[in-house]
N, C-alpha and C positions, 0 to 999 in steps of 0.2 A: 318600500319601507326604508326607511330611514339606515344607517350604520347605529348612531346611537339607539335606535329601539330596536336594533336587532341585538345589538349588547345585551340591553336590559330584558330581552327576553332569553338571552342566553343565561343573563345572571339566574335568573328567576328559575328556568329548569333546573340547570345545577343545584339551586340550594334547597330545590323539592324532590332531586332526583332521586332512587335508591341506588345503594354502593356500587351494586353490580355494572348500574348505566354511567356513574361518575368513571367505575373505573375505565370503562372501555373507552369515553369520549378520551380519557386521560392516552391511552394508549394511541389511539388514534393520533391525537396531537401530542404525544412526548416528543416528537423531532424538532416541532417548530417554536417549542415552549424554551426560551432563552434563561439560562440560566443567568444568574443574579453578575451585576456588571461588576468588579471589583479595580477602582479607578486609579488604586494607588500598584496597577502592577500594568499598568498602562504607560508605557516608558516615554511614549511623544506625552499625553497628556500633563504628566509630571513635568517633566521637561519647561513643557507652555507656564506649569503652573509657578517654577521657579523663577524663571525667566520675568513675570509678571512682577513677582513678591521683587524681586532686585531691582526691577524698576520702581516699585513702589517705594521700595529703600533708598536707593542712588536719588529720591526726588524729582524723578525725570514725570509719574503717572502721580497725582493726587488722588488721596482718597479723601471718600467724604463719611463722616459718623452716621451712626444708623437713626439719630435724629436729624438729623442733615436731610438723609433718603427722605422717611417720612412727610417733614416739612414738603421737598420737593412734590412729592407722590400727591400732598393735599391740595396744596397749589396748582398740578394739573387736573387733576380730578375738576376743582372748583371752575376752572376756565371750559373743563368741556360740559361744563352743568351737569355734573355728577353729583353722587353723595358722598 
């Protein structure tokens, strides 16, 4: 069996389960269950993200407009005979 159809069978009991079996799966996996990432307290990440934005200012990194992207994104799409 697949990873992804064992997700979607794990969705599927969960969301038929009763409270009692939610809660014990819950307990069972509370350790490995990662709490939510909070990136602005991530000191390297921050750091990289300044470092970027400065480059982007000093003119050394161009940006492109998010019509720009697009355009690009259609343009390959169309060369690999996409939709």
């Amino acid at each position: 069996m697949t990873t992804t159809a064992i997700r979607e069978r794990l969705y599927e009991y969960i969301r038929d389960a009763d409270d009692k079996k939610v809660e014990a799966l819950y307990v069972i996996l509370e350790g490995e269950i990662v709490q939510g990432y909070d990136w602005s307290e991530d000191k390297e990440f921050v750091a990289e993200l300044d470092e970027e934005y400065k480059r982007y200012e000093d003119g050394v990194d161009k940006g492109i407009t998010l019509e720009e992207l697009e355009v690009s994104l259609e343009l390959n799409r169309k060369q690999r005979g996409g939709k």
